[in-house]
N, C-alpha and C positions, 0 to 999 in steps of 0.2 A: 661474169659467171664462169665455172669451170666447164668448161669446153663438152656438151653431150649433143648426143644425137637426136635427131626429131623422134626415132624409133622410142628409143631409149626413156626423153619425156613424155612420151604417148603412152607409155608403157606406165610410166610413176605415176601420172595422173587420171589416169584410167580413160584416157582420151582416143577418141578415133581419129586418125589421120582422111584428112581430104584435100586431094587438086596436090598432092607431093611426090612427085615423080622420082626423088630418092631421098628414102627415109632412112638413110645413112650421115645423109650431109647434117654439118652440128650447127650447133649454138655459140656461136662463139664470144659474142657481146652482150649486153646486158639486159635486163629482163627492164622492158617500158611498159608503161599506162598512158603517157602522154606519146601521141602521134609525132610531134614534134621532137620529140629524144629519138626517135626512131635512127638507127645507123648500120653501117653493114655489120650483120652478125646477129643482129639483135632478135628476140622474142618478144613478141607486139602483146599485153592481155587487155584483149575488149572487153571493157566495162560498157555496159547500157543502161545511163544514168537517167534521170527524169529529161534532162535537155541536151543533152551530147549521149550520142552511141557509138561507140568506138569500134564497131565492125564497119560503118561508115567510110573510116579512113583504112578500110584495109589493103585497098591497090597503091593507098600514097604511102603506107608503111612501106611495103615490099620494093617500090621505087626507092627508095628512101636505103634498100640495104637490107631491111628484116630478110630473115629467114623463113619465118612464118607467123601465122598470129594463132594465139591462145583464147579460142571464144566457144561461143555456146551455137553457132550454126555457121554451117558452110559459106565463103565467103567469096568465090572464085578465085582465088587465091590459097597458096598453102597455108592449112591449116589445120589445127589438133580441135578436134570439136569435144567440149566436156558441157556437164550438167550444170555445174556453178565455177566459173573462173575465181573465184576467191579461193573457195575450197581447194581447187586446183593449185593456184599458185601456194597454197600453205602445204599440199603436199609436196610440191618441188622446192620448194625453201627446206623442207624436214631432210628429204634425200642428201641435197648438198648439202646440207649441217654437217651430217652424215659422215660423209667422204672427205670434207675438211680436216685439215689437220689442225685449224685454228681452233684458239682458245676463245670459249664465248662465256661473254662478262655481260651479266642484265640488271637494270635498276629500274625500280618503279620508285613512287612517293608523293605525296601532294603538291609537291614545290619543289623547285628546283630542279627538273629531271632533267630538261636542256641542258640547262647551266653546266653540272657536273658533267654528264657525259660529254662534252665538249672538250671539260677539262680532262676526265678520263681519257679522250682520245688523243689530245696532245701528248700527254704524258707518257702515255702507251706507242705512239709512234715515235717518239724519240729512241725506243728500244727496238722497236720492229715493224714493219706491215701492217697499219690498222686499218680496218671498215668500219665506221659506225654506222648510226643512223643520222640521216640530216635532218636538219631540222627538227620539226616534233612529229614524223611521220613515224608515230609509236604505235598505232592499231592495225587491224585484222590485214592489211593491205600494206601499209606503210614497212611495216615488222619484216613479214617475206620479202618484200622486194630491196629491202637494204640488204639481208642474209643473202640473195641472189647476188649481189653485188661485187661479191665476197670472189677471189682467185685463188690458183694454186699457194698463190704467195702468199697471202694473207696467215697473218701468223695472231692476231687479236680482232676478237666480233665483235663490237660492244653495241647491244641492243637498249635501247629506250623502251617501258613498257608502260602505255597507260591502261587505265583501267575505269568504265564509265558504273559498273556493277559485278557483282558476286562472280564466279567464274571466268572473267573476261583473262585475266595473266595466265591461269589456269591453263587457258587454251591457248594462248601466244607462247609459253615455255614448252607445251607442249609440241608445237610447230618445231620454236628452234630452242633445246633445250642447255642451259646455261650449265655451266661448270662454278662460276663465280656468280651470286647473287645479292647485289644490294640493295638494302631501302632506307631510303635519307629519312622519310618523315612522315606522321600521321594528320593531317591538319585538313581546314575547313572547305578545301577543292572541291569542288563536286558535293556537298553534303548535303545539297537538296534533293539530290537522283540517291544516295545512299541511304538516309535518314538517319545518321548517325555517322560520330569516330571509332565506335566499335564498327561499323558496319564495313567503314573503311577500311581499319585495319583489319579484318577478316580479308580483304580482299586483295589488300599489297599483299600479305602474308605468304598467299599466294605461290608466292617466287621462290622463298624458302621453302615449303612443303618440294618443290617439283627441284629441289638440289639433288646430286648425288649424295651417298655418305660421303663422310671425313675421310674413310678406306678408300674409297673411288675419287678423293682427290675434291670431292665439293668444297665450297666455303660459302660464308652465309656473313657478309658483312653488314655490321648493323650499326644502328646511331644509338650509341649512350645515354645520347643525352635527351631522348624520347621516349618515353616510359610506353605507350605502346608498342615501338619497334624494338626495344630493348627484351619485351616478353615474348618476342617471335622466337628467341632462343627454343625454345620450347617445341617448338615446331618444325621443328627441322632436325635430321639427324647430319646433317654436314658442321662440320668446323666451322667456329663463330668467332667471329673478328673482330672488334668493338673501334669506334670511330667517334672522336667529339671532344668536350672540353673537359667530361668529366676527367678526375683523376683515376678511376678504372680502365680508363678506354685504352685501349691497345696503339690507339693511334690517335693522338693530340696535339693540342696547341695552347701554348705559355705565350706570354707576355704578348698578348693578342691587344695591336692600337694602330689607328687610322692614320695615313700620313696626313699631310695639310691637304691634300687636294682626294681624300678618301676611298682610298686603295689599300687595304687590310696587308699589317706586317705582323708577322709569328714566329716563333722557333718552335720548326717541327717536330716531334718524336714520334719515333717508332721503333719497333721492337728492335728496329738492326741498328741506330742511331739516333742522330737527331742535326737538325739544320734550320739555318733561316729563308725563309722565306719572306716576298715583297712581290705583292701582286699587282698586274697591271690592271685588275678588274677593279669596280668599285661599289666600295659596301661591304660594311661586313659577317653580310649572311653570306657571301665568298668561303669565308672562313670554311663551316661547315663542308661547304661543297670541296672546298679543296680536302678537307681530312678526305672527305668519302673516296675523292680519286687517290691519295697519295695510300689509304687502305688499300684500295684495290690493284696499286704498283707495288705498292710492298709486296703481297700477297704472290703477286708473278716475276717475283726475282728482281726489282729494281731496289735499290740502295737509298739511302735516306739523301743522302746529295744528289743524288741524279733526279730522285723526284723531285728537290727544292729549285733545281734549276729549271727543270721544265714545268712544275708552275709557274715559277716565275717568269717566266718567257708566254706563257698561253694569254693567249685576248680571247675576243667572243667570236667565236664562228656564228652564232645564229642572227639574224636580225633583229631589232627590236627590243633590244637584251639589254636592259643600262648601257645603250650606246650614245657614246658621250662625245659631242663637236661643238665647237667654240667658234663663234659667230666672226667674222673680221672687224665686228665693231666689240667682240669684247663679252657679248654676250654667249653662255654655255648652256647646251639643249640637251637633257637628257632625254632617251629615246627610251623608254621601257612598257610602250606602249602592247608590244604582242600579244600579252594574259595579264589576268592579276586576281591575285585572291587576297585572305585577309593578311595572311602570311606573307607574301612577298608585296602585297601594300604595306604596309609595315616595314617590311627591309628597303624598299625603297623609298619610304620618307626619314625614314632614319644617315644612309648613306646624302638625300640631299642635304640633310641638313648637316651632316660631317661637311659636305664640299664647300657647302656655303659659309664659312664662315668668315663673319667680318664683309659678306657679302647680302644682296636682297635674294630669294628664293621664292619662287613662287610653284604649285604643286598644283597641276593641272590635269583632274583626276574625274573617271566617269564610274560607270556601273561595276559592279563586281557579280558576273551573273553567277548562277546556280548554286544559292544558298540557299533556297529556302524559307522556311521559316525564322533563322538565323539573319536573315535579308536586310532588318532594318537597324538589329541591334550593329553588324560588324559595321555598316557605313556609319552608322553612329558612331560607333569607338574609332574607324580612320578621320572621322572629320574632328577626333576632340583629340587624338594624339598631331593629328596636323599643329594645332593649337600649342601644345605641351611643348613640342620641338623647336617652338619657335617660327615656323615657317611664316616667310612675310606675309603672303596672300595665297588662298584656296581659290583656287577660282574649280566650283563644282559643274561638270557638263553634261545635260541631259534631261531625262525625266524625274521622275518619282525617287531613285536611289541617290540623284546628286542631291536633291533634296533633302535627302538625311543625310547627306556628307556635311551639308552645309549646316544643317541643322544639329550635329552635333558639335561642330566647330563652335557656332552662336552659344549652345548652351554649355560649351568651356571659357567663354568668355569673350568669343571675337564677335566683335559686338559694333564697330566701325565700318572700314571698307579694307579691311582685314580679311576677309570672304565673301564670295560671290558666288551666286548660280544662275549660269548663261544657259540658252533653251540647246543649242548645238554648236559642232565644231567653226563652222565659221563663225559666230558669236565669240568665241574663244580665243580666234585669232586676232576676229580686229580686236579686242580687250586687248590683248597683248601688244599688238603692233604700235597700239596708241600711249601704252604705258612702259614698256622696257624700255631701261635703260643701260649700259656697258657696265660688264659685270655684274649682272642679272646670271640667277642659275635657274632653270626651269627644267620640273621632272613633268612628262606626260606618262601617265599611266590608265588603263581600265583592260575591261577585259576584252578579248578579241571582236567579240563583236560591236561594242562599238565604234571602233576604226578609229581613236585616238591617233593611230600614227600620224594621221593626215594635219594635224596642227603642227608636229614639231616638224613634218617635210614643209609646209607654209610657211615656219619661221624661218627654216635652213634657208628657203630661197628667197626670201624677202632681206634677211641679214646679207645674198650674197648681189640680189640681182632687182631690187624691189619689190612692191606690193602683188603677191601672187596668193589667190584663193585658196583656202581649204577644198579638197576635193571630196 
């Protein structure tokens, strides 16, 4: 964080200082929630969670180096005492926006928001000083503390924005308000808690309402090729920037095809030129992602060559992302277990089935939560496009939803031992263990909370060191 005094935060956050013998001395490191980050300089904020309270550790922060901690009661220790530490840290996130000289770039959308901003932040650092946000730490908490993160140096902010309902961007733009705003997509994320893709798009929307004008420099980059994000135009008075395959779009991609091992190749254009590009990521819902970052570099002075080389150069920062490793016997685990909706299940049985070819593929797939009433139909349609792509074996994992995985599989025609539904993840694995063979491609996917991960770290260690459990 840029360097303020305890006065000074005490002061933004409407907090009282207690146990601080000089409310001059600053901040000079980063703003933590986790005790464990704790380092000299740092600003401690206690959370008091259902099972952890983080005023708890406020003597091992301050050993540890903090400066003070950020909570809601005196701790014997220095500290800024406020009414709600969320509230708080979103007003100290607003301030240092503030006082930043950096350029702040925000994208919300139902899919893909890691992905791209990832690749936005490569892209971006290859020109200058970037912050993002890690990981998918995109809400009320996540949002501030990455903008905290942010130095003097810092020359590009680029925020991840999610959104669980109506106002939620609303009030994270408002925290730290963007100059650049994107939205990749309108689709099926969340559409149980919305009730709807209108509902949705009202609420990425969002992002562009809270731009600057065109005169103050905003821009509003949006997807072509998504007929609700394409009508966000409308709502927004900042400069609009169009991204996607259409032929309208400002920023696109020609002679878009997989290589052999399914890593999406294109010739970029954009308004300043045009270049090839060849990505080290795989699949190609890539594609998209990549327009939307090479938008948003065009946008802040980068050249059509300089963005094609640093996508091309970008891998995945996050975990659990189509991360792709290759067994010592031969066998390749695809890892895209973190989330999954209907949309990026789709992208990623499509991408295994580009990788596999000529090889066996099997698509080892769980719940897709928070659909709704939409619940049985979209596992339906992933378990009968598994089918259509060719994929060797479904192997479906869980309750009631892998049961419509499977079940639409069956009623597209796999009808042998072609598809299967095992009750949980170790089921899963020993199926696997007992049936891979080299040159095997295996994607695991489902949504976060079913903890997929944990079959493809089983197979990693079993391909490297033997028989080791699902956890």
């Amino acid at each position: 964080m840029i360097a303020l005094s305890l006065a000074e935060i005490a002061e933004v956050v409407g907090g009282q200082t207690h146990d601080i013998p000089d409310p001059s001395v600053q901040v000079t490191g980063p703003v933590v929630r986790d005790s464990r980050e704790a380092g000299p300089g740092s600003l401690f904020a206690a959370f008091a969670g259902e099972r952890v309270d983080g005023h708890d550790y406020a003597s091992a922060v301050v050993e540890a180096g903090a400066v003070a901690v950020l909570g809601t009661r005196p701790v014997g220790v220095p500290a800024i005492v406020v009414d709600d530490v969320q509230t708080a840290l979103g007003a100290l996130a607003r301030h240092v926006v503030r006082r930043l000289g950096a350029t702040l770039v925000a994208l919300t959308g139902s899919a893909g928001k890691t992905s791209t901003k990832d690749l936005i932040a490569q892209v971006l650092r290859s020109k200058a000083p970037t912050v993002f946000t890690p990981g998918s730490l995109n809400n009320e908490i996540g949002l501030p503390l990455t903008a905290l993160s942010a130095t003097e140096e810092t020359r590009f902010l680029v925020l991840e924005m999610g959104a669980r309902g109506i106002g939620h961007i609303r009030y994270l733009a408002d925290l730290t308000p963007p100059k650049v705003g994107l939205v990749l997509n309108v689709g099926s994320a969340h559409i149980g808690e919305f009730g709807g893709r209108e509902q949705i798009a009202q609420a990425k929307g969002e992002l562009v309402e809270a731009l600057p004008s065109e005169a103050e420099g905003g821009t509003a980059i949006l997807n072509a090729d998504d007929p609700y994000v394409r009508a966000m135009a409308s709502r927004t008075k900042a400069k609009v920037l169009l991204f996607g395959e259409s032929g309208e779009a400002d920023v696109r991609a020609e002679n878009v095809r997989l290589t052999d091992t399914g890593q999406p190749s294109f010739r970029l254009h954009t308004p300043s030129g045009a270049s090839d590009v060849t990505m080290r990521l795989y699949g190609e819902h890539h594609v998209s992602n990549a327009l939307a970052a090479a938008a948003v570099a065009h946008e802040l002075g980068m050249s059509a060559d300089e963005i094609a080389v640093a996508l091309s150069e970008a891998g995945s920062l996050s975990r659990w992302r189509m991360e792709v490793t290759e067994r010592p016997d031969g066998v390749t685990i695809v890892n895209d277990a973190y989330n999954a909706n209907p949309e990026s299940m789709r992208a990623a049985l499509r991408a295994l089935a580009a990788m596999g070819k000529g090889r066996r593929t099997w698509a080892v797939l769980g719940k897709m939560a928070e659909l709704g009433d939409e619940a049985l139909a979209e596992h339906d349609a992933v378990g009968r496009l598994a089918v259509r792509l060719n994929v060797s074996k479904l192997v479906a994992v869980g309750g009631r939803e892998a049961a419509w995985l499977q079940l639409g599989a069956y009623n597209e025609g796999s009808w042998g031992e072609e598809s299967v539904h095992v009750s949980d993840a170790q089921a899963a694995v020993d199926l696997l263990r007992s049936e891979l063979r080299p040159g095997d491609v295996v994607l695991v996917k489902a949504s976060r909370s079913v903890g997929l991960e944990s079959v493809a770290q089983a197979l990693l260690e079993s391909g490297a060191e033997g028989e080791v459990s699902a956890r």
